[in-house]
C-alpha positions in Angstrom: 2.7 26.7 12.8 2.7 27.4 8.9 4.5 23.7 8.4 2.5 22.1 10.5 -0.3 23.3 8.7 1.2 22.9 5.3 2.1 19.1 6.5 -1.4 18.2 7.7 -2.7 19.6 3.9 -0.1 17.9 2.5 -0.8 14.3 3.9 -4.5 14.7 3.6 -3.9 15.3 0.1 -1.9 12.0 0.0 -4.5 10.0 2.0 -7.2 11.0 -0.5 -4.9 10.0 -4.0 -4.4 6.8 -2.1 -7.5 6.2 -1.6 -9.0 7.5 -5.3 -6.2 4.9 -6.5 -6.8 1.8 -4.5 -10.7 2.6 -4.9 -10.6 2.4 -8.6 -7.8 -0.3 -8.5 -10.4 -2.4 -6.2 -13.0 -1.5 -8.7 -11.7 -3.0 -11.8 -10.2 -6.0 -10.5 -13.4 -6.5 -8.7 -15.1 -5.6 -11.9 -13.3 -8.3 -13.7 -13.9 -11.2 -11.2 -16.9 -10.9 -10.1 -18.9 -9.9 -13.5 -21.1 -7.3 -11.7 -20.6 -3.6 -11.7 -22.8 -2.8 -8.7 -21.7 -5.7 -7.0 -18.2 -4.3 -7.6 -18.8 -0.8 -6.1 -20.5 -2.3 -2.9 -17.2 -4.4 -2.7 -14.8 -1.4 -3.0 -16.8 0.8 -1.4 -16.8 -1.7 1.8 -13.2 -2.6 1.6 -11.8 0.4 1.3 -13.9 1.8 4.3 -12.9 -0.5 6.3 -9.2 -0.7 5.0 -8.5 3.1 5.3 -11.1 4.0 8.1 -11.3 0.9 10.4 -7.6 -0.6 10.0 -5.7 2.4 8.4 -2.5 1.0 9.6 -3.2 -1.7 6.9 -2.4 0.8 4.3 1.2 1.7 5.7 2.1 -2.1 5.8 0.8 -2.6 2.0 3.2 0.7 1.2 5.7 -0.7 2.7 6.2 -4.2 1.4 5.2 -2.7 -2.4 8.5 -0.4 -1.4 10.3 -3.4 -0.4 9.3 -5.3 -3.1 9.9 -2.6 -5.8 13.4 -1.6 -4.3 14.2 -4.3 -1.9 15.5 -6.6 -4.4 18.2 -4.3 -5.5 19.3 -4.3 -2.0 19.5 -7.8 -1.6 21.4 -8.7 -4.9 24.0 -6.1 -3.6 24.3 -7.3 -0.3 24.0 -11.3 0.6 24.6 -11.5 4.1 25.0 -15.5 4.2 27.9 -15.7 1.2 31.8 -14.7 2.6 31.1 -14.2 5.7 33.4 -16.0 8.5 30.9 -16.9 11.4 27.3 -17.4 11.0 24.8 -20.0 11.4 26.4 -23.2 9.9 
């Protein structure tokens, strides 16, 4: 009962950071492109409701291709599945 508790806090905690951080992130790139501050707010403020509250499962995929991307390279320059290998797609 006490994790379960302690793992609810825990990921709402997460949810929220994210959301400060892609909020603000939003923000200033909007902020740079579009030239208007309010009009930058009403931009984040819509995608990120709709990101995080309509299509949450959005988020997951972006955290998991910036994983990818960030250690997935590694991976591949250590293991290249199409050099040495005896059989195979010619």
């Amino acid at each position: 009962m006490i994790g379960l508790i302690l793992q609810t806090g825990l990921t709402e905690n997460v949810w929220i950071a994210l959301t400060l951080f892609v909020f603000v992130w939003l923000f200033s790139w909007a902020k740079t492109n579009l030239g208007s501050a309010k009009l930058a707010i009403l931009f984040a403020v819509i995608v990120v409701y709709l990101t995080f509250y309509s299509y949450s499962i959005l988020i997951w995929i972006a955290v998991a291709l910036f994983l990818f991307a960030t250690f997935g390279k590694e991976l591949f320059s250590r293991v290249n599945p199409f050099e040495g290998s005896s059989g195979g797609l010619r």
